[in-house]
C-alpha positions as CSV (number, residue, x, y, z in Angstrom):
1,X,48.8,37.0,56.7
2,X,48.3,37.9,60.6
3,X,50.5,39.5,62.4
4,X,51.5,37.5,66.3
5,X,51.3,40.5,68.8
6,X,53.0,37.9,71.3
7,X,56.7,39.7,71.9
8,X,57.9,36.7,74.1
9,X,57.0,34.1,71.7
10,X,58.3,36.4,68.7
11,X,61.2,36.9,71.2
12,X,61.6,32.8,71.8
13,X,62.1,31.8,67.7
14,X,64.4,35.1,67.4
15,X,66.6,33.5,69.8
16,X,66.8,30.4,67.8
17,X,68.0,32.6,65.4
18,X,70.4,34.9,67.2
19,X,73.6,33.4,65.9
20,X,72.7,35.0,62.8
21,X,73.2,38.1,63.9
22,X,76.0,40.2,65.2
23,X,73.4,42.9,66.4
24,X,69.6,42.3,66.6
25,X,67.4,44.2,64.2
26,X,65.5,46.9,64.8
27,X,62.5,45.8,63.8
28,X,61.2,42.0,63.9
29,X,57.7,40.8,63.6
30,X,56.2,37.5,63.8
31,X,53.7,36.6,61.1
32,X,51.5,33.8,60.2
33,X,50.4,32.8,57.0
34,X,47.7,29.7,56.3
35,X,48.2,27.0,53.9
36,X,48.0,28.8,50.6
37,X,48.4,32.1,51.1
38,X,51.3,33.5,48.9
39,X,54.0,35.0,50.9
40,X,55.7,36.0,47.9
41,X,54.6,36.8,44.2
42,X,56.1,37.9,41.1
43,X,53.7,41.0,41.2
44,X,55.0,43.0,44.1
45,X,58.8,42.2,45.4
46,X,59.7,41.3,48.8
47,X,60.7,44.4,51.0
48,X,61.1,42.4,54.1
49,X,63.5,39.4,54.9
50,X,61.4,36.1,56.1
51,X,62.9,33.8,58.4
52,X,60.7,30.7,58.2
53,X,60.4,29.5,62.1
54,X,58.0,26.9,61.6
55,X,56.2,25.2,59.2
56,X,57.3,25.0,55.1
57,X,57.1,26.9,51.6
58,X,56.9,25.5,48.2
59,X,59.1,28.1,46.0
60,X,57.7,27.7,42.0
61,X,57.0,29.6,39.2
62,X,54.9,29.5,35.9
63,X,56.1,28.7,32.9
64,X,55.0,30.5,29.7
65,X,52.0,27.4,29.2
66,X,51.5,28.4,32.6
67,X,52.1,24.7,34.2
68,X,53.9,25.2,37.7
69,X,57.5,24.3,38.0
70,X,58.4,23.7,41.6
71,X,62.0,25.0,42.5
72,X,62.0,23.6,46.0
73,X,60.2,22.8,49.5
74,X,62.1,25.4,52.3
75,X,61.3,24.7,56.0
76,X,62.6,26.2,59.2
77,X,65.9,28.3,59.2
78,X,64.6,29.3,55.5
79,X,65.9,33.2,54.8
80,X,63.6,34.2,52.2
81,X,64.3,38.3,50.4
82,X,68.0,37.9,50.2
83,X,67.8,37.9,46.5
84,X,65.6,40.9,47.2
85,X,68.1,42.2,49.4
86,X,70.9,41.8,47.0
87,X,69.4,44.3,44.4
88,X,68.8,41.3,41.9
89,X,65.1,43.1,41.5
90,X,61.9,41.3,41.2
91,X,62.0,37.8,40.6
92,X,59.4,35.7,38.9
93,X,59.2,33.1,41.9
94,X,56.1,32.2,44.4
95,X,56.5,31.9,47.2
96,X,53.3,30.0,49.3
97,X,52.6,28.5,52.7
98,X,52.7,24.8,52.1
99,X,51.0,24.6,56.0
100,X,50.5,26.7,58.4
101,X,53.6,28.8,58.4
102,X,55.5,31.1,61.1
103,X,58.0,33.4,59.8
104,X,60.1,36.3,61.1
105,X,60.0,39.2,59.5
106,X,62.5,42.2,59.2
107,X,61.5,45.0,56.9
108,X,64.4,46.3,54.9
109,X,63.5,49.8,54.9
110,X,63.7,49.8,58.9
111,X,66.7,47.5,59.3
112,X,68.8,48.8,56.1
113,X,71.5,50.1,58.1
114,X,72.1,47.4,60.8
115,X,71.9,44.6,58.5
116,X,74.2,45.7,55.9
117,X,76.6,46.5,58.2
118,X,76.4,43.3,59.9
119,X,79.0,40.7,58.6
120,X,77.3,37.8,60.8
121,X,74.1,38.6,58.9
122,X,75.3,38.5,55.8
123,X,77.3,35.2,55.8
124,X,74.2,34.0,56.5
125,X,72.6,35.8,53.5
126,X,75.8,34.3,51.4
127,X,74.9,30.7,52.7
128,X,71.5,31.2,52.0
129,X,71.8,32.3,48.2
130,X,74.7,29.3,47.8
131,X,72.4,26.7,48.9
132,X,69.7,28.2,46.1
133,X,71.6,28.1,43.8
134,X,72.9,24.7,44.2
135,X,69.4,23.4,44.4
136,X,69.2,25.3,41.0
137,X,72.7,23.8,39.8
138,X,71.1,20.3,40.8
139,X,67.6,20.5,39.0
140,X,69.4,21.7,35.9
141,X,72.1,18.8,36.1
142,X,69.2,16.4,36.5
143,X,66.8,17.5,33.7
144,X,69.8,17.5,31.5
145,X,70.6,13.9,32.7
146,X,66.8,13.0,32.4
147,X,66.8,14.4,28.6
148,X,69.9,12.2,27.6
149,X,68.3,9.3,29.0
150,X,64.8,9.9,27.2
151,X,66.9,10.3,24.4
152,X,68.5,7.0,24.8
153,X,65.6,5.7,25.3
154,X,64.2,6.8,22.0
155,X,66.9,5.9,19.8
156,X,67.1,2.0,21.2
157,X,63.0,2.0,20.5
């Protein structure tokens, strides 16, 4: 990870952004992170929100025979540490730079105050944790639709 010490492009994807926000934070950086690197690891929680700007993530985790399970692909527009955010503690996800990846970040410490006071901000946060979990709510549907047909399968063989 490498932080971008270039305010006016850091300043260009914030505006992208902006309508997320009812003030700006404090505190914004722009980081890069190659292809591979883990932004995010079961090990040490998040204590900064990501905003991917460019590039994509693949979100997974291991399972106990420690065979990856991918949860999703997240590109730009991405708000990565709301679960963080919310208190839900550490979670067991990864979190790695499919590509070369460009991501805003807003440490929590720094921007406690303005963020959680910002209702603009946390829609967005809301929106963000719905559409997770209705990736979740999909996957789930699916394998459970995948096991009754392997199980159909079976029983006509």
């Amino acid at each position: 990870m490498k932080e971008i010490r270039d305010e006016r492009r850091m300043e260009t994807f914030f505006a992208k952004y902006q309508d997320h926000f009812q003030k700006r934070p404090p505190v914004i950086k722009l980081l890069k992170f190659e292809k591979g690197e883990m932004l995010n690891d079961p090990i040490q929680s998040l204590s900064q929100f990501y905003i991917v700007v460019e590039g994509s993530v693949s979100i997974y985790h291991l399972t106990v025979d420690g065979s990856i399970r991918y949860i999703s692909k997240a590109a730009s527009g991405t708000l990565l540490g709301d679960m963080e955010f919310s208190g839900a503690g550490n979670q067991s996800l990864y979190v790695e730079a499919s590509e070369t990846v460009l991501c805003l970040s807003m440490p929590f410490r720094e921007n406690q105050s303005i963020l959680e006071n910002d209702p603009v901000f946390l829609r967005f946060v809301l929106s963000q944790l719905a559409a997770g979990v209705m990736i979740l709510i999909g996957r789930y549907l699916g394998e459970r639709r995948n096991d009754r047909i392997g199980k159909l399968i079976g029983a006509a063989v």
